[in-house]
N, CA, C and O atoms as a GROMACS GRO file, in nm:
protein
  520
    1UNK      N    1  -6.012   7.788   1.601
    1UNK     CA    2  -5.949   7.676   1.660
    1UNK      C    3  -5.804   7.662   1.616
    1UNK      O    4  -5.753   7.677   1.505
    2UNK      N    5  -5.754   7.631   1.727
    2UNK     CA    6  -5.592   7.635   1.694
    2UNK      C    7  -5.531   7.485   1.691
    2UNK      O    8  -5.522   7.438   1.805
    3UNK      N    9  -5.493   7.412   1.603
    3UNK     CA   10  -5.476   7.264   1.594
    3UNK      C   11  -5.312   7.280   1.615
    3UNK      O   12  -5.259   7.194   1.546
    4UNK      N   13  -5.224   7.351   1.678
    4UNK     CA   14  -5.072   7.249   1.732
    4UNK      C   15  -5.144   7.285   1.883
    4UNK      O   16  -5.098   7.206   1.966
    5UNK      N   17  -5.233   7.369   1.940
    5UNK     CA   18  -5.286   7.340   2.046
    5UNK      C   19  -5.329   7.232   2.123
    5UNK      O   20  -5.307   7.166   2.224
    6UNK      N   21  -5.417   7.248   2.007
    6UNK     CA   22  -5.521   7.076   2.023
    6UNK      C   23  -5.430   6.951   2.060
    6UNK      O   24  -5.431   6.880   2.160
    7UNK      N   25  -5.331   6.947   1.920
    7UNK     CA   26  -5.311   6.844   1.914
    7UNK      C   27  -5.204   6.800   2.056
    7UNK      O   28  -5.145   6.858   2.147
    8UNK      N   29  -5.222   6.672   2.009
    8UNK     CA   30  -5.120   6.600   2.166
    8UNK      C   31  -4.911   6.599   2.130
    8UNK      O   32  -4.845   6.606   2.026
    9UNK      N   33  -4.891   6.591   2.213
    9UNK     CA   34  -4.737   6.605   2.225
    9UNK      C   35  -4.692   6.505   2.157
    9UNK      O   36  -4.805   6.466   2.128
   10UNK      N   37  -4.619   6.422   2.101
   10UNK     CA   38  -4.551   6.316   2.087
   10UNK      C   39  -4.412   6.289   2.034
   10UNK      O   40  -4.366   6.214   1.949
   11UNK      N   41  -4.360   6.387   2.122
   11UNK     CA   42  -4.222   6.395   2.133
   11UNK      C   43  -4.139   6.237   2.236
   11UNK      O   44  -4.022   6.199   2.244
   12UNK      N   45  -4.259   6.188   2.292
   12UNK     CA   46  -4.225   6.096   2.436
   12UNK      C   47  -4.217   5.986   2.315
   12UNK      O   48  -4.129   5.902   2.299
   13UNK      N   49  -4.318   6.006   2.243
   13UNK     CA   50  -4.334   5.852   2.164
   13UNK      C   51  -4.224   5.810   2.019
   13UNK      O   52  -4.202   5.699   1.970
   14UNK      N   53  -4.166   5.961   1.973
   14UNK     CA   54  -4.058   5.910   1.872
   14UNK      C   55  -3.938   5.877   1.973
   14UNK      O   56  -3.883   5.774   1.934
   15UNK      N   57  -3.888   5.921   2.072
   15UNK     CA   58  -3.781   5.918   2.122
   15UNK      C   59  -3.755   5.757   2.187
   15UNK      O   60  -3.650   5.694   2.196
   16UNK      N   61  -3.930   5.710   2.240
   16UNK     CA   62  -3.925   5.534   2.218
   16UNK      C   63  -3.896   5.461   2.099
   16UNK      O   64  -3.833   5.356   2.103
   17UNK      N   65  -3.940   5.512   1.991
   17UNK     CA   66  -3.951   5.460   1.850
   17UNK      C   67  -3.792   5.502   1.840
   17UNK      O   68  -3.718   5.421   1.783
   18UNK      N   69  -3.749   5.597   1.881
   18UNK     CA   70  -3.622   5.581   1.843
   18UNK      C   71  -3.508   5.475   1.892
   18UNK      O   72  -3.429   5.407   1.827
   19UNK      N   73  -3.528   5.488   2.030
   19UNK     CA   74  -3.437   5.436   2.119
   19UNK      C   75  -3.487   5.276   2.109
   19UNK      O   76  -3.418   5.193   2.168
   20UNK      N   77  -3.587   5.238   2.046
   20UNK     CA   78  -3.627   5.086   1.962
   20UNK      C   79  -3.549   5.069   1.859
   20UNK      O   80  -3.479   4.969   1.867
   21UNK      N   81  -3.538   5.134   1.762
   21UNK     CA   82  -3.481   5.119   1.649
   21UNK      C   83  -3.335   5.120   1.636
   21UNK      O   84  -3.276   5.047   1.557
   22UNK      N   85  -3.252   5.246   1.752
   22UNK     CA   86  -3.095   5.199   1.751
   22UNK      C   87  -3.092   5.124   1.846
   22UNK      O   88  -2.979   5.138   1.893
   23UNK      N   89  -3.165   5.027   1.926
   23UNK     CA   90  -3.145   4.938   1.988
   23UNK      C   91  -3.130   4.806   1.929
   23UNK      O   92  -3.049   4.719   1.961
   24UNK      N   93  -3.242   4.803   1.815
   24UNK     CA   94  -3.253   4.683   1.745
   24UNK      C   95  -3.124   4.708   1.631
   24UNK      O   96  -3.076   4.606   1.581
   25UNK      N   97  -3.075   4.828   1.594
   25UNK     CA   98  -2.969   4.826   1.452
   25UNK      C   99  -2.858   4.775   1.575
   25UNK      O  100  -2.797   4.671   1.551
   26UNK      N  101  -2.836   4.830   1.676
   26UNK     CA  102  -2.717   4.770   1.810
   26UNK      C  103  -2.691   4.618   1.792
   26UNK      O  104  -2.588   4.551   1.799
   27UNK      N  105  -2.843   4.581   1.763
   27UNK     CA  106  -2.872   4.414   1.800
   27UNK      C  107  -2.782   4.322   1.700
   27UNK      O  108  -2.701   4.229   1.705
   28UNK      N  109  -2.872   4.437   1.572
   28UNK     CA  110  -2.842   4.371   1.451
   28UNK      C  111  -2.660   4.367   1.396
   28UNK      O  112  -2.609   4.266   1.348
   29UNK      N  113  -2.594   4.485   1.413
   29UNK     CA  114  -2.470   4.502   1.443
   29UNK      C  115  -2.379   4.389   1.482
   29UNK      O  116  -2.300   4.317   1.420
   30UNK      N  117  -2.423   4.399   1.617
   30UNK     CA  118  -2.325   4.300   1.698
   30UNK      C  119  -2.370   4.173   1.645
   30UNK      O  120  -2.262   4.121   1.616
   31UNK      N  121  -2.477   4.074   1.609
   31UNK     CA  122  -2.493   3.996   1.502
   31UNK      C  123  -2.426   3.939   1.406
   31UNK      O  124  -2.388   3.824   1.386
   32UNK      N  125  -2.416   4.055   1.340
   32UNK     CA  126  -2.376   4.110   1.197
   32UNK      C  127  -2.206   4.031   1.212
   32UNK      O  128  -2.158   3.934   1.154
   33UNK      N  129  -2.158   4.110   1.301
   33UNK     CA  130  -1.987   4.098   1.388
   33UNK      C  131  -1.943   3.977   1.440
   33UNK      O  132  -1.830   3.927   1.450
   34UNK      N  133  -2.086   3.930   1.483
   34UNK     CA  134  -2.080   3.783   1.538
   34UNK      C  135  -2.056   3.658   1.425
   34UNK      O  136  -1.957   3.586   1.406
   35UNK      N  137  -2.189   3.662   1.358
   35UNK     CA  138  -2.159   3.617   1.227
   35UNK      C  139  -2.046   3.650   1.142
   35UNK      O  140  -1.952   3.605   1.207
   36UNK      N  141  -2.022   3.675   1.091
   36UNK     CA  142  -1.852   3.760   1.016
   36UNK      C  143  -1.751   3.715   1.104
   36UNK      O  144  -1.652   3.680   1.038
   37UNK      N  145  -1.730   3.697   1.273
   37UNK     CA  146  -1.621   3.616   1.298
   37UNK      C  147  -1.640   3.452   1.313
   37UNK      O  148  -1.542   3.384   1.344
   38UNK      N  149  -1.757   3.394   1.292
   38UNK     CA  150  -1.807   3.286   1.277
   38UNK      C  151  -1.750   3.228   1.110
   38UNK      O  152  -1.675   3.147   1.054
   39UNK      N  153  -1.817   3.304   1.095
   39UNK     CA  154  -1.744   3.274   0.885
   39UNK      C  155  -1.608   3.287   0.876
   39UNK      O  156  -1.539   3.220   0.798
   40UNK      N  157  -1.572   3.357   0.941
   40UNK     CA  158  -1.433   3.364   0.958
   40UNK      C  159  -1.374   3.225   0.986
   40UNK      O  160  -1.325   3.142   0.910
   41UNK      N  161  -1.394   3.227   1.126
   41UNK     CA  162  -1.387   3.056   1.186
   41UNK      C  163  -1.390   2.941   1.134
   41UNK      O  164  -1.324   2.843   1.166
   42UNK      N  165  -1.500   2.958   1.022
   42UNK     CA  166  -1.556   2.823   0.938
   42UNK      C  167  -1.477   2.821   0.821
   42UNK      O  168  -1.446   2.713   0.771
   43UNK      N  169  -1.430   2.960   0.757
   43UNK     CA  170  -1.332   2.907   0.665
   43UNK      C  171  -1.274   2.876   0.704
   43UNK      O  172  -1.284   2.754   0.688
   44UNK      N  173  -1.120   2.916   0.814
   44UNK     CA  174  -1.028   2.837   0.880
   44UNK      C  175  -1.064   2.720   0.900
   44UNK      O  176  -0.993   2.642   0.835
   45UNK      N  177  -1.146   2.667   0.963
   45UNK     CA  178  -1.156   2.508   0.959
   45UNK      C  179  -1.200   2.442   0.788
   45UNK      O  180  -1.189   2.327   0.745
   46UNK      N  181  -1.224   2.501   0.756
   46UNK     CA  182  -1.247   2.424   0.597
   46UNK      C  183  -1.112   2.439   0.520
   46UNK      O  184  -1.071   2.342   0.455
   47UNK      N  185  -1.050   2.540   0.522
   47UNK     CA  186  -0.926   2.544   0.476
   47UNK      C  187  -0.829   2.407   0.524
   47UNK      O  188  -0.784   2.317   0.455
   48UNK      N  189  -0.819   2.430   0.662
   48UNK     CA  190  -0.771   2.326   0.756
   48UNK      C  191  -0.842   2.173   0.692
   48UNK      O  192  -0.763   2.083   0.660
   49UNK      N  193  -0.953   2.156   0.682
   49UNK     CA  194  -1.028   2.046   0.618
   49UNK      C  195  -0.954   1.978   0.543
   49UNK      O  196  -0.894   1.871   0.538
   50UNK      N  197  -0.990   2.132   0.450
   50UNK     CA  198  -0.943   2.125   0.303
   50UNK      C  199  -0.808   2.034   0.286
   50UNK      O  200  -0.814   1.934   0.214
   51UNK      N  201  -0.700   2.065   0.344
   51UNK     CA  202  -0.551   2.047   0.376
   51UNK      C  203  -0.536   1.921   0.425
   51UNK      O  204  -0.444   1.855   0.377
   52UNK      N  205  -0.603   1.874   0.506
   52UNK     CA  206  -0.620   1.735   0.573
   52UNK      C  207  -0.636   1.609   0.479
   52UNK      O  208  -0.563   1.511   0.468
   53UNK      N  209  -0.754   1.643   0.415
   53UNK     CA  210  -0.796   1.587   0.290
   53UNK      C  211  -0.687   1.578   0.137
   53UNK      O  212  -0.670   1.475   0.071
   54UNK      N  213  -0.654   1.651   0.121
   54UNK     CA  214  -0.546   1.660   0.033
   54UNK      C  215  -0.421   1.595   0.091
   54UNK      O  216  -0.361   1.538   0.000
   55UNK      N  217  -0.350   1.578   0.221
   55UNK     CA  218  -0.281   1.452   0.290
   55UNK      C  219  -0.329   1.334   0.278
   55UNK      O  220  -0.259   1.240   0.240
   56UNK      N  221  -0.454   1.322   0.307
   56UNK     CA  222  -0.511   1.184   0.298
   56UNK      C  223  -0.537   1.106   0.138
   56UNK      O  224  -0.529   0.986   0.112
   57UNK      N  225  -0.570   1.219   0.047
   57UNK     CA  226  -0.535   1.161  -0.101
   57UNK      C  227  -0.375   1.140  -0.104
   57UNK      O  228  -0.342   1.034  -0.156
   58UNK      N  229  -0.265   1.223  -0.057
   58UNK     CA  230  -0.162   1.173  -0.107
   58UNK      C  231  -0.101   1.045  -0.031
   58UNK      O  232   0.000   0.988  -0.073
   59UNK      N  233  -0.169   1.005   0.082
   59UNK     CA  234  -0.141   0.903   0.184
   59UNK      C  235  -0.155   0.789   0.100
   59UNK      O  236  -0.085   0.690   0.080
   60UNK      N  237  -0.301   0.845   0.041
   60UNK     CA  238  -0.411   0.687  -0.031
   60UNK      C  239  -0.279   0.626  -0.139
   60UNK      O  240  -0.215   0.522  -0.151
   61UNK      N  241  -0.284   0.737  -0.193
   61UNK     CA  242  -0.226   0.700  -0.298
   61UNK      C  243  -0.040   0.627  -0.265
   61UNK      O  244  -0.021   0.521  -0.324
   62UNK      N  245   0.043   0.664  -0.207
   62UNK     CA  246   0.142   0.619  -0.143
   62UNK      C  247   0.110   0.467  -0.082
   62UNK      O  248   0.179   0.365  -0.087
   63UNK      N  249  -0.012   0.487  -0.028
   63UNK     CA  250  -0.056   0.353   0.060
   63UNK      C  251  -0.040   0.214  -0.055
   63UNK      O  252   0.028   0.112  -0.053
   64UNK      N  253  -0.148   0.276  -0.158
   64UNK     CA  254  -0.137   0.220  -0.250
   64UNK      C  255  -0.080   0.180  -0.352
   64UNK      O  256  -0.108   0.077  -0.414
   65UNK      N  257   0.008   0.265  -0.380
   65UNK     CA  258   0.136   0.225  -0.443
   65UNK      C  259   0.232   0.126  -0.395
   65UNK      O  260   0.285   0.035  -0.459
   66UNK      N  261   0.250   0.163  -0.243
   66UNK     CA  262   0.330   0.037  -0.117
   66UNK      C  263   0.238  -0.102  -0.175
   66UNK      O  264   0.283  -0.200  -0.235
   67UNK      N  265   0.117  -0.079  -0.143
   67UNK     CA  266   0.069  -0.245  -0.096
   67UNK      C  267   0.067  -0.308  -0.317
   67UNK      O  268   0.048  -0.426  -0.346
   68UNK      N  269   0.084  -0.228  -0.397
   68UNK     CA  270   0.103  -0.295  -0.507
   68UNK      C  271   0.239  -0.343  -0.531
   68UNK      O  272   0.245  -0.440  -0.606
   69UNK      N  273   0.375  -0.288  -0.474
   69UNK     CA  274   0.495  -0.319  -0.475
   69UNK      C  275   0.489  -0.440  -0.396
   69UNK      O  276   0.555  -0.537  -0.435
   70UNK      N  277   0.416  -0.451  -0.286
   70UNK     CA  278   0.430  -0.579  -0.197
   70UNK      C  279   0.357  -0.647  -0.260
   70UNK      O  280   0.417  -0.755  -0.258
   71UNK      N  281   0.238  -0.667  -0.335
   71UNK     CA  282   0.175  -0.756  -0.391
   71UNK      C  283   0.262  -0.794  -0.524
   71UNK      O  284   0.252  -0.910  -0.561
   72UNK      N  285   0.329  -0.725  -0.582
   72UNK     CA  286   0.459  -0.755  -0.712
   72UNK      C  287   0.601  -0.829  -0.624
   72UNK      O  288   0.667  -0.918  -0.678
   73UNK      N  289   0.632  -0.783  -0.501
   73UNK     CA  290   0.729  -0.849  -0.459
   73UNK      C  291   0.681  -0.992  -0.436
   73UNK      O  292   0.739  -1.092  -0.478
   74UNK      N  293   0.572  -0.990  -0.369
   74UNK     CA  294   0.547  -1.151  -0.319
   74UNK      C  295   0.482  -1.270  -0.426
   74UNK      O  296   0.468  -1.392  -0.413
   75UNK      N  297   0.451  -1.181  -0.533
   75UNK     CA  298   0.437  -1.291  -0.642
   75UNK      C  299   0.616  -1.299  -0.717
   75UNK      O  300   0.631  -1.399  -0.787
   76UNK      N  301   0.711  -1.229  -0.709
   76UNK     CA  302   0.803  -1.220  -0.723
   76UNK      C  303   0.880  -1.340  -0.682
   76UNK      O  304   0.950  -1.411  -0.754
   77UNK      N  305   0.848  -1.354  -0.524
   77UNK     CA  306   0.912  -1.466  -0.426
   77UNK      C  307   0.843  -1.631  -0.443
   77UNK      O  308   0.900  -1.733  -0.405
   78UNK      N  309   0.684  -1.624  -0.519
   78UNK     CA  310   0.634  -1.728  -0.497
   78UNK      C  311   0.737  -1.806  -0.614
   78UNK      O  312   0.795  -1.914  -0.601
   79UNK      N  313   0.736  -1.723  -0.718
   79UNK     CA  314   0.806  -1.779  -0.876
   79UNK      C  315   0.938  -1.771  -0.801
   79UNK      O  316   1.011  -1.855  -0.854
   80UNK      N  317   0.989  -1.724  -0.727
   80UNK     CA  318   1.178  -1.802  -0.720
   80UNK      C  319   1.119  -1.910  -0.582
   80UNK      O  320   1.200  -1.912  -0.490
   81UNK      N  321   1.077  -1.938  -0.575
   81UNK     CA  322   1.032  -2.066  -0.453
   81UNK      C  323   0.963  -2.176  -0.578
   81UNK      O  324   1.001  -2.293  -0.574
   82UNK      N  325   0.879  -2.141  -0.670
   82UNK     CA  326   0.855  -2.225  -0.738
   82UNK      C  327   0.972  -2.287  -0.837
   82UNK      O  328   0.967  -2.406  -0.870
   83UNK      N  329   1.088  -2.192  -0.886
   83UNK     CA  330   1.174  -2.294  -0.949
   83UNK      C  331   1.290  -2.317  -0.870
   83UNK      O  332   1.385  -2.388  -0.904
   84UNK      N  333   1.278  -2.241  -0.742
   84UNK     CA  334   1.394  -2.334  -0.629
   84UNK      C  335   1.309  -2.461  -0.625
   84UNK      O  336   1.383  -2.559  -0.631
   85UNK      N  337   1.156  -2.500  -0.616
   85UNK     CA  338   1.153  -2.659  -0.652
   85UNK      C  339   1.158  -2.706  -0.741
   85UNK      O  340   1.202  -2.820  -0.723
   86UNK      N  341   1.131  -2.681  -0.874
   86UNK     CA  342   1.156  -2.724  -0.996
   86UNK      C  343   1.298  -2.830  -0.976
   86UNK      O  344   1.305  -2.951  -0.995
   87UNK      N  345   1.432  -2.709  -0.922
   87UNK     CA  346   1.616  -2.710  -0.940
   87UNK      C  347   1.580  -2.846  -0.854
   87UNK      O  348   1.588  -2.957  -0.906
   88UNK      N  349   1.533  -2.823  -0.694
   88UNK     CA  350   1.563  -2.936  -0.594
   88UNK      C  351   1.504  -3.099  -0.724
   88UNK      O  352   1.565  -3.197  -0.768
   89UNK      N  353   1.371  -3.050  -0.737
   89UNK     CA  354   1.310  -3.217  -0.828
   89UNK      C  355   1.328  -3.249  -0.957
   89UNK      O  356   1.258  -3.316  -1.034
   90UNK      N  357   1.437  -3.189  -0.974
   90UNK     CA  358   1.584  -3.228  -1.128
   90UNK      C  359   1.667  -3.239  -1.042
   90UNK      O  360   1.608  -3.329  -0.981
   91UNK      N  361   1.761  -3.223  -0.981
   91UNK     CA  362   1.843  -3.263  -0.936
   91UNK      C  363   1.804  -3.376  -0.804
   91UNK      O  364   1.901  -3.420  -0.743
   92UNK      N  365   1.651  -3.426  -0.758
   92UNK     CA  366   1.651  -3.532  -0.738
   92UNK      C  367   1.644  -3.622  -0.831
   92UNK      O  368   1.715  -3.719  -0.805
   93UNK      N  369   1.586  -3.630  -0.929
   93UNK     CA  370   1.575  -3.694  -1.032
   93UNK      C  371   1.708  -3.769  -1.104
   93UNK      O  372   1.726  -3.885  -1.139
   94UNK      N  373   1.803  -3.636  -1.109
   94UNK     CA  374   1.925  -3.653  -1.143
   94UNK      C  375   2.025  -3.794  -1.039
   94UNK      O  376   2.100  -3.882  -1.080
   95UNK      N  377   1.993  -3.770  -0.941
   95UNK     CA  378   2.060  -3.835  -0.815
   95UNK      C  379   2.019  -3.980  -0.867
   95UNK      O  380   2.086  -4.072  -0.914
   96UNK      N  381   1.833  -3.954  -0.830
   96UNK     CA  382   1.819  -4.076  -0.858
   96UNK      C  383   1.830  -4.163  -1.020
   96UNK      O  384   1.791  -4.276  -1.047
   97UNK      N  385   1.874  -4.099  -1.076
   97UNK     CA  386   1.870  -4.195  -1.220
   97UNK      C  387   2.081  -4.222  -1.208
   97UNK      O  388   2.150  -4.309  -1.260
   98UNK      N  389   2.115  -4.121  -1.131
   98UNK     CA  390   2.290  -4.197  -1.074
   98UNK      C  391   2.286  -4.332  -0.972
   98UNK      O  392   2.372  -4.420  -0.960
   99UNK      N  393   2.188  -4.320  -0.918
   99UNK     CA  394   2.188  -4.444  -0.794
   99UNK      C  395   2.130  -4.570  -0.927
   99UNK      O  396   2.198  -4.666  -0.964
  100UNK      N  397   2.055  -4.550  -0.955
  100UNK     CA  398   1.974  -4.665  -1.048
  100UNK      C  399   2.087  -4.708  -1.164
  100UNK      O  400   2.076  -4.826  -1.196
  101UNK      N  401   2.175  -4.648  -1.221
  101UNK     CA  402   2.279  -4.651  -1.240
  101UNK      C  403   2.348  -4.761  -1.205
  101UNK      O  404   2.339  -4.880  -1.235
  102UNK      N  405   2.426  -4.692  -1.130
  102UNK     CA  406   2.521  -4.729  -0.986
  102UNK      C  407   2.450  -4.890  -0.948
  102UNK      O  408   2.527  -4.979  -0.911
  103UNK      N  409   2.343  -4.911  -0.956
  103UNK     CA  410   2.279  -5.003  -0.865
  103UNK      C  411   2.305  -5.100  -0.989
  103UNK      O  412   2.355  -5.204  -0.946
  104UNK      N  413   2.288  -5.102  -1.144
  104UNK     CA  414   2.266  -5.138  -1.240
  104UNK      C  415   2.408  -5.188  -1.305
  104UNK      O  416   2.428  -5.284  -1.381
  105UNK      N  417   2.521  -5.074  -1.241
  105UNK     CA  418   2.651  -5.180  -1.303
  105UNK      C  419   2.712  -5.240  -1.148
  105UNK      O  420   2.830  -5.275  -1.138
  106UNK      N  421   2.629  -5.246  -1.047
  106UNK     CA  422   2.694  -5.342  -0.973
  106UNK      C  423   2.656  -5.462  -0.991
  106UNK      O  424   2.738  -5.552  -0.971
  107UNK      N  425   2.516  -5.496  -1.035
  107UNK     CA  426   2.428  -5.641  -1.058
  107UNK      C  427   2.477  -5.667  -1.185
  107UNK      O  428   2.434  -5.765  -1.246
  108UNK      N  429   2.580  -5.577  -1.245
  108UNK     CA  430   2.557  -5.632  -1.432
  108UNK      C  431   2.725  -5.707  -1.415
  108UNK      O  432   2.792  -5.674  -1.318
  109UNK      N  433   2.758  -5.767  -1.476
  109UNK     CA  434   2.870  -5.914  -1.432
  109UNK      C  435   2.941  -5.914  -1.574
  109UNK      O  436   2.870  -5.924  -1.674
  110UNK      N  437   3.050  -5.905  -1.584
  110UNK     CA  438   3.108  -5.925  -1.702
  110UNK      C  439   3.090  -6.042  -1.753
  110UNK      O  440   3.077  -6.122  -1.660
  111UNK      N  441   3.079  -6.105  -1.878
  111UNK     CA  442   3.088  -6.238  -1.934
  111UNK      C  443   3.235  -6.281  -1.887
  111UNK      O  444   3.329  -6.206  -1.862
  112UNK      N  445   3.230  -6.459  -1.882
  112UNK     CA  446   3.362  -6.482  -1.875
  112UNK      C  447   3.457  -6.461  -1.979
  112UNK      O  448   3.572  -6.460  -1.934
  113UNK      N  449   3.446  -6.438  -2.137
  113UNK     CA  450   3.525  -6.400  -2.221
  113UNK      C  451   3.569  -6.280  -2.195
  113UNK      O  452   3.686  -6.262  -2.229
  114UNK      N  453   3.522  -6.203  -2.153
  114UNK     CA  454   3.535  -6.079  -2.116
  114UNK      C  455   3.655  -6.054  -2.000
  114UNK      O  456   3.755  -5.982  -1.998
  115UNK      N  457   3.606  -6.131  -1.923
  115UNK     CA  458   3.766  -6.174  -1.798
  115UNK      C  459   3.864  -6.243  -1.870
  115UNK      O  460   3.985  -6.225  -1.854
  116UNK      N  461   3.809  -6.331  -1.957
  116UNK     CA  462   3.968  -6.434  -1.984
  116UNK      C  463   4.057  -6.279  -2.061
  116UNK      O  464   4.171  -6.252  -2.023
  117UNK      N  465   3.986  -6.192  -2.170
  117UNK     CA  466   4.034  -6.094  -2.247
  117UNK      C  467   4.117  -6.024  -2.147
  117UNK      O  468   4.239  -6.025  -2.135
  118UNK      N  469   4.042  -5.972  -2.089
  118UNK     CA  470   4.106  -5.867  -1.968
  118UNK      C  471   4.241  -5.917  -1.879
  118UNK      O  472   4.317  -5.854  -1.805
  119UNK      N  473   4.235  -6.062  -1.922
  119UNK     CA  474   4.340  -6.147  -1.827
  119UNK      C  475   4.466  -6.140  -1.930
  119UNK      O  476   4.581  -6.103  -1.907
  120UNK      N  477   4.416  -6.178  -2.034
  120UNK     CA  478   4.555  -6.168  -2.121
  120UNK      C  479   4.620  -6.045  -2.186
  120UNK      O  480   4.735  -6.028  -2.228
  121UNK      N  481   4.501  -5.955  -2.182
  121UNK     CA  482   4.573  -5.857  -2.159
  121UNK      C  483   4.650  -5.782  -2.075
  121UNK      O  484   4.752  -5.715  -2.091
  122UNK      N  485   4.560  -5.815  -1.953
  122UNK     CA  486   4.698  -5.815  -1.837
  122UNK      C  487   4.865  -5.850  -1.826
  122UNK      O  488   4.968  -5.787  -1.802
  123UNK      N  489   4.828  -5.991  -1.858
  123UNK     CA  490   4.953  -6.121  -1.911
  123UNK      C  491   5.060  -6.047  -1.996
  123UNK      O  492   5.182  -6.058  -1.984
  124UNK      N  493   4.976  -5.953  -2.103
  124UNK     CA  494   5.011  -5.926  -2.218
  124UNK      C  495   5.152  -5.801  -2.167
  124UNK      O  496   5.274  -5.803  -2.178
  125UNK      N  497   5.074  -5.725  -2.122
  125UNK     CA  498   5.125  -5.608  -2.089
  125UNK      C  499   5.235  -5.589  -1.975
  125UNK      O  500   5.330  -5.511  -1.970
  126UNK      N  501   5.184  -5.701  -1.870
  126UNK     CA  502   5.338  -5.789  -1.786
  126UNK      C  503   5.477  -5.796  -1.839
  126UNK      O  504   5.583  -5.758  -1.788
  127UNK      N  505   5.442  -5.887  -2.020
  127UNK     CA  506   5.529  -5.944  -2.051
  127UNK      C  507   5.612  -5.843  -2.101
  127UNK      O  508   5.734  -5.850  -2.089
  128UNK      N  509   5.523  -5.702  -2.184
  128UNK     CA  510   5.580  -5.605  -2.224
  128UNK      C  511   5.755  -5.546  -2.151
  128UNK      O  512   5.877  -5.539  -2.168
  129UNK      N  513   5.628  -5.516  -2.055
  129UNK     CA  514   5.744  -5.443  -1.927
  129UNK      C  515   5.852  -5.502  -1.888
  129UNK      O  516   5.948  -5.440  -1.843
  130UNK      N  517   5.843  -5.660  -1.904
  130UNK     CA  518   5.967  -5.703  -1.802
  130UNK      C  519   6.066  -5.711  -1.974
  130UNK      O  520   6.185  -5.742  -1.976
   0.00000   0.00000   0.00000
């Protein structure tokens, strides 16, 4: 008995097994290529991310630096508004303790010794001159 006789051909069946296998490494390949310009892609946008994010910390921080200068300016302005009233309610004060004054030597009346004095000294000083 002669067995490569016997046996059956299967030359038909590696050349499927083959043409399976660089079909599927083909598959896997272009995959492979697909993925790899995908990663590609995704770093660029994370880089890009990346970069965005690092603007937006230096924004924050600028932002925030602004709104503490404005919160130091406007307590700045409340204290010169608070002793621009202080100045205005001393110097009303002032006014009014001149009027009360004022009001105080118009009602106040010399004694009459006080006029007759003032008279002769008048008299007095007449007589000087002439």
């Amino acid at each position: 008995m002669n067995s490569a006789e016997d046996s059956k051909v299967s030359a038909t069946d590696a050349k499927r097994v083959d043409r399976g296998v660089v079909s599927a490494c083909a598959a896997a390949a272009e995959e492979l290529a697909a993925s790899r310009e995908a990663i590609t892609q995704l770093e660029k946008e994370n880089a890009a991310l990346a970069a965005r994010l690092a603007d937006e910390k230096k924004m924050n921080a600028i932002l925030a630096e602004l709104n503490e200068t404005r919160r130091t300016e406007s307590e700045s302005l409340r204290q010169t508004v608070a002793a621009k009233n202080e100045t205005i309610a001393a110097k009303d004060a002032a006014i009014k303790a001149q009027d009360e004054l004022i009001e105080r030597l118009k009602t106040k009346r010399s004694s009459p010794w006080k006029r007759i004095g003032d008279i002769l000294i008048g008299v007095g000083a007449a007589a000087l001159l002439r």
